[in-house]
C-alpha positions, 0 to 999 in steps of 0.5 A: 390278139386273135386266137387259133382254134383247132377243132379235131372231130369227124362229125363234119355237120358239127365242125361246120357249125363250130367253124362258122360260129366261132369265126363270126366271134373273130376266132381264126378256126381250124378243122380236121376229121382225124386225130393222127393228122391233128396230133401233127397240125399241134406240133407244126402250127399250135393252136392256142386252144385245140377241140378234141373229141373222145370218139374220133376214127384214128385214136381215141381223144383222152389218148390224142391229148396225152400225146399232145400233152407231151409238148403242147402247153396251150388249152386243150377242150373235150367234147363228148356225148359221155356226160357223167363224173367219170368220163370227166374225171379220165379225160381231165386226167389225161391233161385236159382243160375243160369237158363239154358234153354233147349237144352243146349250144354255141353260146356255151361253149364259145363263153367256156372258151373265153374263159380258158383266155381270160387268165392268159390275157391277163398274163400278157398285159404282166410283161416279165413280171416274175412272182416268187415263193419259196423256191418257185418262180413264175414269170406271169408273161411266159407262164413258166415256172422255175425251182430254185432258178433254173428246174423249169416245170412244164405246165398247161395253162389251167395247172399255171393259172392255179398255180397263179391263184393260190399263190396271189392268195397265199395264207387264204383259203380259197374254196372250191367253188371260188377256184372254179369261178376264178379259173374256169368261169361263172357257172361250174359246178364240178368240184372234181375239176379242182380236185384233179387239177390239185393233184396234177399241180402236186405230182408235177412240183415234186415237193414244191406242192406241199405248199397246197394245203386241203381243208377237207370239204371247203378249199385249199390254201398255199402255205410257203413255210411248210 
């Protein structure tokens, strides 16, 4: 299936460039200069994946998407020309799915993009199947999440395929670096892109995440009977 891309930047030289170069790899792209009138097109039209950049003229990117975040469940990427842990961490805690640092080749980028498909293209060939632990209930083919059969917890994509991961591998660790292949891809290397998504999954399961278990310095696990 096709997917849509939303590119939300006021550098118009780049958004040519990305426009052109992820349509010849079949992406339906879509650009906008403003963050306000991107922010509408999430809401009216939502992409599958939307390109935010940190500086943009109206409203600043990491606000844009914790906006966005409000209702949009799709994958959300940042660009910036800010390249240090930080910068990475703030915009990953706004509801980020991936950082990537300005200049970029295309080549990288549009492989971190079929990264971010991968997990939801294997959901869609798992038509309703439901996987469940404890109270949890997810529906691989909707990507949701139930507690107790009826609490639905509203999760992006990355915070479900983690979700997905740690419970397929119930009772095992799993470490960063094989989190960060499996989730987002060969060649990440930035541990603190587990340890952000780790938290987010705690605070938004309630007492549900205190399945996820810390080994200090190797990885975590789930756990059902804590």
């Amino acid at each position: 299936m096709t997917k849509k891309i939303l590119v939300i930047d006021d550098d118009p030289a780049l958004a040519k460039i990305m426009r052109i170069g992820l349509r010849a790899h079949g992406y339906l792209v879509t650009t906008t200069m403003r963050g306000l009138d991107g922010l509408e097109l999430i809401a009216q039209d939502p992409p599958d994946i939307a390109v935010v950049d940190l500086g943009l003229p109206d409203i600043y990117g990491s606000d844009l998407v914790v906006e966005a975040r409000k209702f949009f469940r799709g994958a959300i990427v940042i660009l910036s020309a800010f390249g240090d842990e930080n910068s990475k961490v703030r915009s990953l805690n706004s509801g980020a799915d991936d950082y990537v640092t300005k200049p970029f080749g295309m080549r990288e980028f549009e492989a971190r993009l079929r990264a971010l498909n991968r997990r939801l293209e294997v959901g869609s060939l798992h038509v309703n199947r439901i996987i469940s632990s404890g109270d949890l209930e997810l529906n691989l083919s909707r990507h949701t999440v139930l507690v107790a059969q009826s609490q639905e917890i509203r999760l992006t994509v990355k915070e479900f395929d983690l979700l997905w991961y740690l419970i397929e591998n119930e009772g095992r660790i799993c470490t960063h670096q094989l989190i960060l292949n499996t989730i987002w891809g060969q060649g990440y290397e930035e541990s603190h892109y587990v340890r952000v998504y780790i938290n987010r999954l705690r605070s938004k399961l309630g007492t549900e995440g205190d399945h996820i278990v810390n080994i200090p310095g190797v990885g975590y696990f789930w756990n059902p009977n804590i």
